[in-house]
N, C-alpha and C positions, 0 to 999 in steps of 0.2 A: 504494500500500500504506500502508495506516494503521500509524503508530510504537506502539511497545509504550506504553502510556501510563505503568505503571510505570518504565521506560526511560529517560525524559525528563528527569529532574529529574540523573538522573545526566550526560546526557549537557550537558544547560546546566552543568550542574561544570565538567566534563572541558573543555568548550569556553574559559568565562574563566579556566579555569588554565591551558590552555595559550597563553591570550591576553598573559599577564602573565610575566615574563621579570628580572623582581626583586623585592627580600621585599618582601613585602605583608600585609595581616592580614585584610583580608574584601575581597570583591568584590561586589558587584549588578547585576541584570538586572532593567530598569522595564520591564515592558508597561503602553501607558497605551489604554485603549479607550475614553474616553471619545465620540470620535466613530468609530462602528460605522463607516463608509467607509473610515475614515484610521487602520491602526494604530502608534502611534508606541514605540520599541523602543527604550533608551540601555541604556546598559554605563557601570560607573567599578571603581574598586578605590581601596583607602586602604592605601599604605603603612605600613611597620611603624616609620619613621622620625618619620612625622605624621601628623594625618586628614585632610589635604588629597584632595578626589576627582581621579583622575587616570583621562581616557576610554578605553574598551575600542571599537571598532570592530566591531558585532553583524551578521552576515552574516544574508542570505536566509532562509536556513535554519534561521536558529535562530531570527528571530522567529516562522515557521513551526509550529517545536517548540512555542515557548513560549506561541503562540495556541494552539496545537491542546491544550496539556495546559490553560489556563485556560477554553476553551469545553468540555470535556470536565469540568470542575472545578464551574464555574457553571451549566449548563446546563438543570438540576434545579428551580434556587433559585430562590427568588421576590425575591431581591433584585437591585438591577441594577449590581454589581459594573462597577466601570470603569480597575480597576489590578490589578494584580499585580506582588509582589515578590519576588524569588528572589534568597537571600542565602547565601553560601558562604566558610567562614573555611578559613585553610588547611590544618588537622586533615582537609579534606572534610566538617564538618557543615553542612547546612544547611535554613533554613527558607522557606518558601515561603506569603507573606502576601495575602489581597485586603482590596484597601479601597473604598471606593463615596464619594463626592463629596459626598452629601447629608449626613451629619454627621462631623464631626471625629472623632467616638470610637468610631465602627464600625470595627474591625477582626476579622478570622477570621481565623486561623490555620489552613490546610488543610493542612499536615502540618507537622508539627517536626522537632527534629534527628536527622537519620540518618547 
């Protein structure tokens, strides 16, 4: 069964906050797709004490999630997008960015804060 794609973005929230188990100020999800065989998926969060990155542990499933909302995202485009990042403060707002490898200053913003 395919996930609601609306769905998703809340559900990678839900998943790194309840990853995280002290004050924090944002968290991140990298999908990196640069090479179509191999998807590489990290997690961190940055304390509310400093901005040092501190690793979140990204299960199966959620890189799953988070492939299936970015091929759902890019699918369309004529560009060859090869990241995505999904960013969540702890109000719940977050944004969710692709970037592509061939120049430094492409970036899209595919949806903002909700």
């Amino acid at each position: 069964m395919q996930p609601n794609i609306k769905n998703i973005p809340q559900q990678l929230g839900q998943y790194l906050y309840q990853q995280i188990n002290e004050p924090w100020l944002e968290a991140q999800l990298v999908l990196n797709c640069e090479d179509e065989s191999e998807l590489e998926c990290t997690a961190h969060f940055k304390k509310a004490d400093n901005s040092s990155e501190h690793p979140i542990t990204v299960s199966d499933a959620i890189i799953e999630l988070f492939n299936t909302l970015f091929e759902n995202a890019t699918k369309h485009q004529p560009e060859n997008w090869t990241r995505a990042i999904f960013t969540i403060n702890r109000q719940g707002q977050f944004n969710l960015n692709f970037e592509r490898d061939n120049t430094d200053d492409d970036v899209i913003t595919a949806q903002s804060a909700h």
